[in-house]
C-alpha positions in Angstrom: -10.8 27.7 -15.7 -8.2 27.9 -18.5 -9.5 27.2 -22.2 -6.8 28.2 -24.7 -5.2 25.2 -26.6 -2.1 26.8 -26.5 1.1 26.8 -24.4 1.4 29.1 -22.0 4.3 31.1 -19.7 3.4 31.5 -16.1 6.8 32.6 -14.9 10.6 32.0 -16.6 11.0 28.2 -16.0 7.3 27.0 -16.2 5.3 26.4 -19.7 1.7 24.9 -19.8 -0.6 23.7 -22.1 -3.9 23.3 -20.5 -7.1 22.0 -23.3 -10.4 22.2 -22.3 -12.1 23.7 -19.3 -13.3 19.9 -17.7 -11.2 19.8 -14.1 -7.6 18.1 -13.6 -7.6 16.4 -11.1 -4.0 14.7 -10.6 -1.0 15.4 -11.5 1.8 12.7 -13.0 5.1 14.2 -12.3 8.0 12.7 -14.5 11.8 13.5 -14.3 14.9 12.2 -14.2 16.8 10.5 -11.0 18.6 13.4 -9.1 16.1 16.3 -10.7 13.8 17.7 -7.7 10.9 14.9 -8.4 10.4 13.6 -5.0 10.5 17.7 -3.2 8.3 18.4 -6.1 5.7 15.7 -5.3 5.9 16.5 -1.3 5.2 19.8 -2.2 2.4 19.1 -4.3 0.4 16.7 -1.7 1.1 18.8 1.3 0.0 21.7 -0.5 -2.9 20.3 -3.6 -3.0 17.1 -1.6 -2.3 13.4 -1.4 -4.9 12.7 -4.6 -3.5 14.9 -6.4 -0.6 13.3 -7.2 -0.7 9.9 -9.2 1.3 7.4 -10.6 -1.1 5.5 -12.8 0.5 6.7 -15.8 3.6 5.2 -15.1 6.9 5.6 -13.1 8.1 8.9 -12.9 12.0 8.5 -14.3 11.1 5.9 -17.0 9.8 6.5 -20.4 6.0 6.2 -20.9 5.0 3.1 -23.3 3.1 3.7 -26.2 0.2 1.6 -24.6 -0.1 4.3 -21.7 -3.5 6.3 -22.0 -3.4 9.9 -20.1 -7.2 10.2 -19.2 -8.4 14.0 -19.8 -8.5 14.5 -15.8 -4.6 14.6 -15.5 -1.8 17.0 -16.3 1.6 15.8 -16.9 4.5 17.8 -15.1 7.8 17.2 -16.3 10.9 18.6 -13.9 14.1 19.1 -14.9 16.9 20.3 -13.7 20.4 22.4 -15.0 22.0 20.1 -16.5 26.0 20.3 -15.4 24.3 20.7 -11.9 22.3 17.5 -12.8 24.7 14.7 -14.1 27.0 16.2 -10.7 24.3 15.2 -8.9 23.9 11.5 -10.9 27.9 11.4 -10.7 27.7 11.3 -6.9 24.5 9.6 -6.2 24.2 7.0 -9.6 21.2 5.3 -8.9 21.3 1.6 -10.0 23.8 2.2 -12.7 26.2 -0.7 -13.1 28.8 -1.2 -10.6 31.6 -0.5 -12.8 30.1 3.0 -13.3 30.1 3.8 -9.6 34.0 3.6 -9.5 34.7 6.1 -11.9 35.8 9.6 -11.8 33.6 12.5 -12.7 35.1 13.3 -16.6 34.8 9.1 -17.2 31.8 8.7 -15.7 30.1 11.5 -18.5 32.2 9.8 -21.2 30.3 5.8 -20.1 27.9 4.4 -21.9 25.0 4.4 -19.7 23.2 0.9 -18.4 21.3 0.3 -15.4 20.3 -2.8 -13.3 17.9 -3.9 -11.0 19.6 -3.5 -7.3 18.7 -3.3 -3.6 18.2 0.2 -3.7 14.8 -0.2 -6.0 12.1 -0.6 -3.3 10.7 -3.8 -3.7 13.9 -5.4 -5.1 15.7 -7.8 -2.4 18.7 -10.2 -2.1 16.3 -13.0 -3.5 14.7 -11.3 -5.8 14.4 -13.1 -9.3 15.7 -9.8 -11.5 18.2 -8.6 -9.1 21.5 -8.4 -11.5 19.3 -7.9 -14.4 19.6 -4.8 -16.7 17.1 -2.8 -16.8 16.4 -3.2 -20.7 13.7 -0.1 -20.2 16.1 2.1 -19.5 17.8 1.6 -23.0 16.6 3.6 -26.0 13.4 2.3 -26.9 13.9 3.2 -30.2 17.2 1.3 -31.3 16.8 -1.1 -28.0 20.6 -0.1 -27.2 22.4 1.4 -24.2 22.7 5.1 -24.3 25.7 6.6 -24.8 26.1 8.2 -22.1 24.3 10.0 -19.2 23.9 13.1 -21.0 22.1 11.4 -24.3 19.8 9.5 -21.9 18.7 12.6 -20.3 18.1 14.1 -23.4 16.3 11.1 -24.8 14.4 11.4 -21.7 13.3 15.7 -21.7 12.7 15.4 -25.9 10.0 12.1 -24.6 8.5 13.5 -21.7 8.5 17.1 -23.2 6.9 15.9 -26.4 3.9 13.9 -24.4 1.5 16.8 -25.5 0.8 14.4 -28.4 -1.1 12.1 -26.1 -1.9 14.3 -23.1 -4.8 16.6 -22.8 -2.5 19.0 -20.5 1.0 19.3 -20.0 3.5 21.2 -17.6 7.0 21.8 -18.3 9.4 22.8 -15.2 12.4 24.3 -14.4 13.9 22.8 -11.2 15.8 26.4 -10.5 12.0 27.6 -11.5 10.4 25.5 -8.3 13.2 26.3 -6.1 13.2 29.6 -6.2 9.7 30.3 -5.6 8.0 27.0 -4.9 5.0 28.9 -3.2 4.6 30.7 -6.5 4.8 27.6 -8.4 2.5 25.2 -6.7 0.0 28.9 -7.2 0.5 28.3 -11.0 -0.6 25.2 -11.2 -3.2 25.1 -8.9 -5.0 28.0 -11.2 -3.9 26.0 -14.4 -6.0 22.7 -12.7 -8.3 24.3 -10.2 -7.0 22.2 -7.6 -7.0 24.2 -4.7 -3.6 24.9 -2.4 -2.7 25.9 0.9 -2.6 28.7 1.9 0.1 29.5 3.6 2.5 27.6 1.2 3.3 24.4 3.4 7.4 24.1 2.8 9.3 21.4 2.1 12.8 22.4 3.2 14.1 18.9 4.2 15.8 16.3 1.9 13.9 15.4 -0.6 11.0 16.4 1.4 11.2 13.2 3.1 11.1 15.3 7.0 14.4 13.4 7.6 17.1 15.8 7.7 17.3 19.5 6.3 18.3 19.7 3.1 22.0 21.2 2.5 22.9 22.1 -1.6 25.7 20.0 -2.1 29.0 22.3 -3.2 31.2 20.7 -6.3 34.5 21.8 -7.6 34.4 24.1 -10.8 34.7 21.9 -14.1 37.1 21.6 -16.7 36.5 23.7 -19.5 36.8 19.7 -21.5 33.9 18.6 -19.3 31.7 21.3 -19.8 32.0 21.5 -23.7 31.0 17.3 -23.2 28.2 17.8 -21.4 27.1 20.7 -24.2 27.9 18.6 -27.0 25.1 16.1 -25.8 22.6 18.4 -24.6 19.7 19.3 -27.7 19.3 23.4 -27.2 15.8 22.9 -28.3 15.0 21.0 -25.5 16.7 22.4 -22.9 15.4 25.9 -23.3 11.8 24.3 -22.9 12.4 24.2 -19.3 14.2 27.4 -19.6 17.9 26.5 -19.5 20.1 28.3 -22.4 22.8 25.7 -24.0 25.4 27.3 -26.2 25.9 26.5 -29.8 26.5 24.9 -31.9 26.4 21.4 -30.6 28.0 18.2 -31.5 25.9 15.4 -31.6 22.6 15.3 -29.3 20.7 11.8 -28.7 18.6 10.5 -31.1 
């Protein structure tokens, strides 16, 4: 069982920080909507099992409150995914963004200030529910309390949090989506000798959407992007943290979220 208190690089796309030799037990994934959490989490259960997945740290898209305390038996795993394949994927599928934002067109829709409400599609959340309508004030920067700028500056609020959680968790993972998908097997291997949870063997796939067993999964095929669009979505992305889950971001940049 791993010892070193030190970050570590099982493959191009996957970092770890593993302290301690005492077991791990679960595994709290965290990521942001449209980044490969809920494949990543089948894949984990069918493969580690259901207990080793858990969500008592929290939700996975949302940031983690102070008040949160990772006990020493669980890694965090943070996914994320390329980012111009990312907010294309968040243009076409915005999950409980604000009406408004659902009718634009892909170059507005990056240029919106971001802010999210409680709808229907939040399990749990129905017609008569008291908060339905309600912003979701947690999804606001929780250090200014204001909406984000944009898409891009949440999700880079969101990968400089969760990729800084090694300040309050024993053992950390960080993921590259194009990382899991192109050798899943190999992936769920590297963290099953990082915990010591044992995996299947074979790998158990996961090739439908989401890993739901629904329907197979097809890669969605965009239209190339305007050299203006691309340069946006750059100018809001922090290099720093991006290449922690191994994605390259040119410089220099203009201004990334605070």
């Amino acid at each position: 069982m791993p010892t070193l208190d030190r970050w570590t690089l099982p493959r191009p796309g996957l970092t770890m920080l593993r302290r301690g030799s005492e077991p791990v037990r679960r595994i709290q994934v965290y990521g942001q909507r449209c980044s490969g959490t809920n494949v990543l989490i089948r894949a984990i259960e069918a493969n580690m099992g259901c207990d080793a997945f858990t969500e008592t740290c929290g939700f996975k898209h949302w940031f983690v409150p102070e008040q949160v305390l990772f006990p020493r038996d669980v890694m965090v795993l943070v996914v994320a995914r390329d980012p111009v394949d990312w907010v294309r994927s968040l243009h076409r599928q915005p999950w409980h963004a604000h009406p408004d934002l659902k009718t634009l067109g892909f170059s507005d829709f990056i240029r919106a200030e971001w802010h999210s409400y409680w709808d229907t599609e939040f399990w749990g959340v129905e017609h008569d529910h008291p908060v339905l309508g309600r912003e979701m004030l947690h999804e606001r920067c929780p250090a200014t309390g204001r909406r984000f700028a944009n898409a891009l500056a949440k999700r880079t609020a969101k990968l400089r949090h969760w990729s800084g959680l090694h300040d309050r968790a024993h053992h950390v993972a960080l993921l590259g989506h194009d990382a899991f998908c192109a050798d899943p097997a190999g992936v769920i291997a590297d963290l099953s000798a990082a915990t010591g949870l044992a995996h299947a063997q074979p790998y158990v796939p996961q090739d439908s959407y989401k890993g739901q067993g629904h329907r197979p999964f097809t890669p969605t095929v965009y239209p190339p992007l305007s050299a203006a669009d691309l340069d946006h979505i750059h100018a809001w992305l922090d290099p720093e943290v991006e290449a922690r889950f191994g994605f390259a971001i040119p410089e220099p940049q203009a201004v990334a979220a605070e």
